[in-house]
C-alpha positions as CSV (number, residue, x, y, z in Angstrom):
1,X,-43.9,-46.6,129.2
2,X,-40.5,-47.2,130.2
3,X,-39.0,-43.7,129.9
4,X,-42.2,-42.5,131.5
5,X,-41.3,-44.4,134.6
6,X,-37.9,-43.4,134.3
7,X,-38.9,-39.6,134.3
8,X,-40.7,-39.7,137.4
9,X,-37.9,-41.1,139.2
10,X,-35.4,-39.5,138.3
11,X,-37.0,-36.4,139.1
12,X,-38.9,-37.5,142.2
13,X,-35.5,-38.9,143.6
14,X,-34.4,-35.4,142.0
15,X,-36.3,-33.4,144.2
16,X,-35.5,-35.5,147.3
17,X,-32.1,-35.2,146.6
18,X,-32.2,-31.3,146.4
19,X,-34.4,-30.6,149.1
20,X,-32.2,-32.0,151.7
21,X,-31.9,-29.3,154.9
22,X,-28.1,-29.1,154.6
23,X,-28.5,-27.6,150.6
24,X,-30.9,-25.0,152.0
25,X,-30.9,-21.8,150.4
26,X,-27.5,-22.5,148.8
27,X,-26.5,-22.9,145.4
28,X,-26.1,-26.6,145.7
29,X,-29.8,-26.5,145.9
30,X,-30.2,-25.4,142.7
31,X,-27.8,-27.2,141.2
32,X,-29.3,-30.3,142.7
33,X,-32.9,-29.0,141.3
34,X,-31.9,-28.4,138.4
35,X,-29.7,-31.7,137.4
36,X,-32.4,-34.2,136.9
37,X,-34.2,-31.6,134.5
38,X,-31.0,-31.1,132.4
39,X,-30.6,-34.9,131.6
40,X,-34.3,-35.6,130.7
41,X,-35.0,-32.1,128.7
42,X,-32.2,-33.5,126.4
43,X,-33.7,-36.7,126.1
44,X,-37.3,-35.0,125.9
45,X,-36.1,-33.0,122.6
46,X,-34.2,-35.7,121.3
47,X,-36.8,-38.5,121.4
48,X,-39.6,-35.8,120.4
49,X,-37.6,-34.9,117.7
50,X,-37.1,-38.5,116.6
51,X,-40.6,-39.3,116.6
52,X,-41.0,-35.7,114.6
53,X,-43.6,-34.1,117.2
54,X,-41.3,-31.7,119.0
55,X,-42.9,-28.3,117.4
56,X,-46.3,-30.0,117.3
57,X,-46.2,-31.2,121.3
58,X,-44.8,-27.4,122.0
59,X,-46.9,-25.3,120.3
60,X,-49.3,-23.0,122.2
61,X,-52.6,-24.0,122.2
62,X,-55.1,-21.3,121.7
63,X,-58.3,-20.7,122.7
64,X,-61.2,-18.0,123.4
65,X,-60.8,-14.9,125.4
66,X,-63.0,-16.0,127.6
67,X,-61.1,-19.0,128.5
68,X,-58.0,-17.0,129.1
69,X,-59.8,-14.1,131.0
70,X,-61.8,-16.9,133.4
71,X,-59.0,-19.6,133.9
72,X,-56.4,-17.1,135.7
73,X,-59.3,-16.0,137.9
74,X,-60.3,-19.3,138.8
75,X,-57.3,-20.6,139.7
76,X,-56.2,-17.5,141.8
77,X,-59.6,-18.3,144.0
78,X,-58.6,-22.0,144.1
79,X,-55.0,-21.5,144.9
80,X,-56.7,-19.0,148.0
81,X,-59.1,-21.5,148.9
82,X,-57.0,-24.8,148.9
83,X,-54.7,-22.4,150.8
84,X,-57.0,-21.6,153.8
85,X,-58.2,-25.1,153.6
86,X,-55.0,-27.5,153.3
87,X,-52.3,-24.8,154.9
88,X,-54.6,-23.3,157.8
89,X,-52.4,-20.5,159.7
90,X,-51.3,-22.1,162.3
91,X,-51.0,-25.8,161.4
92,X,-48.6,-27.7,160.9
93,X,-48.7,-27.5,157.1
94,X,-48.6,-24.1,156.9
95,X,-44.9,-24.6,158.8
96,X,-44.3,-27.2,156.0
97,X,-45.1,-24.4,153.2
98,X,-42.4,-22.1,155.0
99,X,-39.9,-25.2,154.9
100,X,-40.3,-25.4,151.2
101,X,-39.5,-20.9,151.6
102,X,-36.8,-21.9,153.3
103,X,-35.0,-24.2,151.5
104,X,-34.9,-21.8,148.2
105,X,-32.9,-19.7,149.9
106,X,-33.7,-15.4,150.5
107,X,-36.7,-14.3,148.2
108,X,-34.4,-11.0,148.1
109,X,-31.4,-12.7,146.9
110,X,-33.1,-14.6,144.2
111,X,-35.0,-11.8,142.6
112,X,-31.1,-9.6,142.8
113,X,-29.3,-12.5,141.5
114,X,-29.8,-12.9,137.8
115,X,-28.2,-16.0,137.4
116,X,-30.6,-17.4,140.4
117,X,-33.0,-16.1,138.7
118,X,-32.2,-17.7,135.5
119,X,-31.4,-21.2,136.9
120,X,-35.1,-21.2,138.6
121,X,-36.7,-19.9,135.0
122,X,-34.6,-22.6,132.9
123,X,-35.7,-25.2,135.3
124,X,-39.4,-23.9,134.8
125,X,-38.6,-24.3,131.1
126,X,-37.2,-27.7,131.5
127,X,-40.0,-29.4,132.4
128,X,-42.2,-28.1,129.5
129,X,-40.3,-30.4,126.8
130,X,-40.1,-33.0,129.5
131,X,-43.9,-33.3,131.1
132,X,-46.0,-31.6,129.0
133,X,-44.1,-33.0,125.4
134,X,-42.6,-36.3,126.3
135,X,-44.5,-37.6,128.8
136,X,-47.5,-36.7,127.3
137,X,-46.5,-37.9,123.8
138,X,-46.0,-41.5,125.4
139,X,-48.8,-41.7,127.7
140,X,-51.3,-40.2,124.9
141,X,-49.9,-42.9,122.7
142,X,-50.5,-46.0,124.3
143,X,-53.9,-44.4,126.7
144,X,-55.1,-41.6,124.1
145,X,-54.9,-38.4,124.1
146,X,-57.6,-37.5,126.9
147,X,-56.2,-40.2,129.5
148,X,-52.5,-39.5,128.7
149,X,-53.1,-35.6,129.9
150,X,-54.7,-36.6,132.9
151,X,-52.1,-39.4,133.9
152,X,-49.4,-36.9,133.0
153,X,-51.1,-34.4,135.1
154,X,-51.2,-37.3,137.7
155,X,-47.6,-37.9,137.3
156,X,-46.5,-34.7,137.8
157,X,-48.2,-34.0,140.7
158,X,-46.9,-37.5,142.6
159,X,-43.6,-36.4,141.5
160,X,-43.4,-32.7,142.4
């Protein structure tokens, strides 16, 4: 449980780190992003591979067309709904959502810039190891399997 704690704040205080208004749109911001997720996917893989459950953690899980046909959809009308409903145009939210624009830097300049690019993709990639292999592996462990996704899911969420 202890490296659990310790991987939510080092990335929460991660994040508060990085998104500070002076690193906006620079590449500090990214370096800053992307530092926290550095030190814990190493320790992810290393103490996944320890306990022998790094591929097994990993691995895609599959499941019924269906499910993969339905679960994009849904989500696209729940990302527009909690849009109109928690970032209203307008409120002061929705300025907040453009802060978050802002501090990545030009949208333009990312998608040109493939080592931009690359950093935001590795980071992305970071976190699977970390959240959904680690974290998961120790919550599952000492809540099961069922209440270690949710509190993981919880976790991430509070620290993102």
């Amino acid at each position: 449980m202890t490296s659990v704690a310790l991987v939510f704040v080092l990335v929460t205080a991660g994040y508060a780190w990085a998104f500070q208004p002076s690193v906006a749109g620079t590449m500090e911001f990214l370096l800053r992003f992307a530092a926290p997720h550095a030190v814990l996917v190493a320790y992810a893989i290393r103490v996944l591979s320890r306990d022998g459950v790094l591929f097994e953690r990993l691995k895609p899980r599959w499941g019924g067309l269906s499910l993969g046909v339905v679960t994009p959809f849904v989500l696209l009308m729940a990302s527009w709904a909690a849009r109109a409903t928690l970032a209203p145009q307008g409120s002061e939210r929705q300025t907040w959502l453009w802060l978050v624009y802002l501090q990545l830097g030009d949208p333009e300049q990312i998608q040109r810039s493939i080592v931009l690019s690359s950093m935001l993709f590795l980071i992305a990639f970071a976190e699977e190891p970390v959240w959904r292999g680690h974290v998961v592996h120790e919550l599952s462990e000492r809540f099961g399997a069922r209440r270690g996704w949710m509190f993981a899911a919880l976790l991430y969420s509070l620290a993102s």
